[in-house]
C-alpha positions in Angstrom: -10.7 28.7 -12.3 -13.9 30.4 -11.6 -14.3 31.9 -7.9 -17.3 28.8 -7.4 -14.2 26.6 -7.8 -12.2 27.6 -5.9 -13.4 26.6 -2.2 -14.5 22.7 -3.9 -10.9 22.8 -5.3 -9.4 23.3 -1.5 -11.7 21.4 0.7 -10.4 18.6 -2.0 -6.8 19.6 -1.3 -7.9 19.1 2.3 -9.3 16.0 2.0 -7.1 14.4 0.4 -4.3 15.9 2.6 -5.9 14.2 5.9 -5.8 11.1 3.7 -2.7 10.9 3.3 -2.1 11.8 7.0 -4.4 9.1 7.5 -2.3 6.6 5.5 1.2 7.6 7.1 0.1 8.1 10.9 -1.8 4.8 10.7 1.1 3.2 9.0 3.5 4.0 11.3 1.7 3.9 14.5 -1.2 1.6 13.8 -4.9 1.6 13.8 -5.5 1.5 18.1 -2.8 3.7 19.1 -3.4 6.3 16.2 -5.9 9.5 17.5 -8.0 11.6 15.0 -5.7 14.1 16.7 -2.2 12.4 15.5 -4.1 12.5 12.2 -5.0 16.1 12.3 -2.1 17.5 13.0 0.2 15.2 10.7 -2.1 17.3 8.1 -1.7 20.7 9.5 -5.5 20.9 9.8 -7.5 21.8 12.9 -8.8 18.7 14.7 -12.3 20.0 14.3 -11.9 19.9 10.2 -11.6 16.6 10.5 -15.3 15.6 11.1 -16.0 17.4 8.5 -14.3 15.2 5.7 -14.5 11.9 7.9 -17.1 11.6 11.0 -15.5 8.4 12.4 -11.6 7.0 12.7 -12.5 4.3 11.0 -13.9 6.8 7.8 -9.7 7.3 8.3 -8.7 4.0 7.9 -11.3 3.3 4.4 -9.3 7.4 3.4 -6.0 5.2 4.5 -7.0 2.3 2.3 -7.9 4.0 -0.6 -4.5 6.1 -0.6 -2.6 2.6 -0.8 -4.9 1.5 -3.6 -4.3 5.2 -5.4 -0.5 4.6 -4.7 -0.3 1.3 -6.4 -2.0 2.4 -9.0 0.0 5.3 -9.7 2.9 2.5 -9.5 1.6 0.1 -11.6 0.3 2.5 -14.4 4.2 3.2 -14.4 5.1 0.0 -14.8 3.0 -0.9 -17.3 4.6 1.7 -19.5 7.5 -0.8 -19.9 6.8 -3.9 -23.2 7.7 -6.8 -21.3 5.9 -8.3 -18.5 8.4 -10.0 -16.1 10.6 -6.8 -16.4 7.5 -5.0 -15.1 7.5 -7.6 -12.6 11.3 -6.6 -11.2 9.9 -3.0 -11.0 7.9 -4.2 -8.9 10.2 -5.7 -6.9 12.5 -3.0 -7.1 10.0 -0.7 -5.7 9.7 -2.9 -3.0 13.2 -2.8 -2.1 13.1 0.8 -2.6 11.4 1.3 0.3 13.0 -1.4 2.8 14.2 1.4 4.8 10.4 2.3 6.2 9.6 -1.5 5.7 12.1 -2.4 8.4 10.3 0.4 10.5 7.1 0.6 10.3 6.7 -3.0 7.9 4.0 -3.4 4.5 2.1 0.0 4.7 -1.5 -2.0 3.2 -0.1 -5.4 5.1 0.5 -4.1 8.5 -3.1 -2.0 8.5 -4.6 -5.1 7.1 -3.4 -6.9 10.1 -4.3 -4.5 12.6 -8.0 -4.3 11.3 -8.4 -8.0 11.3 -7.9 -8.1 14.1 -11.1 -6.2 14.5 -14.4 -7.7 14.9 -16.5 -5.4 12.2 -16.0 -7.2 9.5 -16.1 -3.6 7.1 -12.6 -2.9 7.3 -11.2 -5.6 7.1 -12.9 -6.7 3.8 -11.7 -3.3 2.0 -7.9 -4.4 3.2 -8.0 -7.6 1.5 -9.9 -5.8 -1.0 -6.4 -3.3 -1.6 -4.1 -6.7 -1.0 -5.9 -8.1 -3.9 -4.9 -5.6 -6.0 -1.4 -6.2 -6.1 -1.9 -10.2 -6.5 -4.6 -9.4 -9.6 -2.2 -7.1 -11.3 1.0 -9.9 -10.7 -1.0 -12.2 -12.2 -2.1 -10.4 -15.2 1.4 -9.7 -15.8 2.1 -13.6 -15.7 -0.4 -14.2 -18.1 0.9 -12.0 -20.3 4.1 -13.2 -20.2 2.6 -16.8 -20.1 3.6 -18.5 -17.4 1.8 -21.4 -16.4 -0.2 -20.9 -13.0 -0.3 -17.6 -13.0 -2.3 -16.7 -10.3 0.1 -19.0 -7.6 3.2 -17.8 -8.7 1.1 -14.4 -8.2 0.3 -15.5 -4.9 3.9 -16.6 -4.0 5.1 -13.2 -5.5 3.2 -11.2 -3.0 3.3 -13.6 -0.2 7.4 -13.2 -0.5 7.2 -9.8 -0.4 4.9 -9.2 2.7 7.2 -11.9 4.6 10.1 -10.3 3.7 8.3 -7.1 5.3 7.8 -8.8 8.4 11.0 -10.3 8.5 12.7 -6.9 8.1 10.5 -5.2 10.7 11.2 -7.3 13.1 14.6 -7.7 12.8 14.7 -3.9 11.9 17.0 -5.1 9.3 16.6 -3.3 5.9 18.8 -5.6 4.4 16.1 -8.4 4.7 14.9 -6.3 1.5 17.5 -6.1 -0.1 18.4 -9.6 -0.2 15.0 -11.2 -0.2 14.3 -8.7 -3.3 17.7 -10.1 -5.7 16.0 -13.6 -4.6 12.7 -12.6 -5.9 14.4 -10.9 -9.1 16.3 -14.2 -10.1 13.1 -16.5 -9.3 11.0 -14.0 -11.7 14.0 -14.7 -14.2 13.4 -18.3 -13.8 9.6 -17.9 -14.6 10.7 -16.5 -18.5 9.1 -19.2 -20.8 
């Protein structure tokens, strides 16, 4: 790497650092309570950095959303490495369940900031969250199609409705078990789908 490189290469590191600091501090302690402080420091970066990658809290929030969408795509390019579609499906799932533990804390990383931004009056953020939630239900669909199941894009729907209630449920209860059981549901109804 030339020596031109080399500070691009770290204020990159940085940014991307602060969000993912955005993405786990606003997770877990939501958009109103969350400081560009809290944010700051869950990177390890001087508080004054921060407006240099994002001017506002709510530039956070977009870095937050974006990390989600990078995350499930990281997932789902996994996933699709596997031939059959439903399986990919239970991977999915599985994932889901795989992180019950933080679900019963904290809840749905993208569903819980959605939430909290709709409740906004801007209008900005909380497009881009739906924008990340339709992700997942576009990419549950096309794997319904593939595996050609009639109405795809509601049992897509039902797919990812399940899983943020089961979120909720979980959270509220602080039961991670909600997961777990709610996921082996989910796993035999995706069974039942198999043409």
């Amino acid at each position: 790497m030339a020596n031109s490189e080399l500070p691009q290469a770290r204020s990159s590191a940085k940014r991307r650092r602060l969000s993912a600091a955005a993405a786990q501090v606003l997770h877990q302690r939501g958009v109103e309570r969350t400081t560009i402080a809290d944010i700051a420091r869950a990177a390890d970066v001087p508080v004054g950095n921060v407006y240099y990658y994002f001017k506002t809290k709510d530039d956070l929030v977009h870095a937050a959303l974006a990390e989600q969408a990078q995350s499930l795509a990281e997932l789902t390019a996994v996933l699709e490495q596997g031939p059959d579609p439903i399986d990919r499906l239970h991977g999915l799932v599985d994932a889901w369940v795989g992180q019950r533990d933080v679900a019963a804390r904290y809840g749905c990383p993208t569903g819980s900031l959605a939430t909290d931004v709709g409740k906004r009056d801007d209008g900005d953020l909380d497009a881009e969250a739906g924008r990340v939630m339709r992700l997942s239900l576009d990419w549950c669909e096309r794997q319904l199609i593939e595996a050609r199941v009639p109405d795809a894009a509601d049992h897509a729907l039902t797919l990812v409705s399940a899983y943020q209630g089961m979120s909720v449920m979980a959270n509220a209860l602080r039961d991670p078990e909600v997961m777990t059981r709610e996921g082996a549901r989910l796993n035999r109804w995706l069974e039942s789908l198999r043409p």
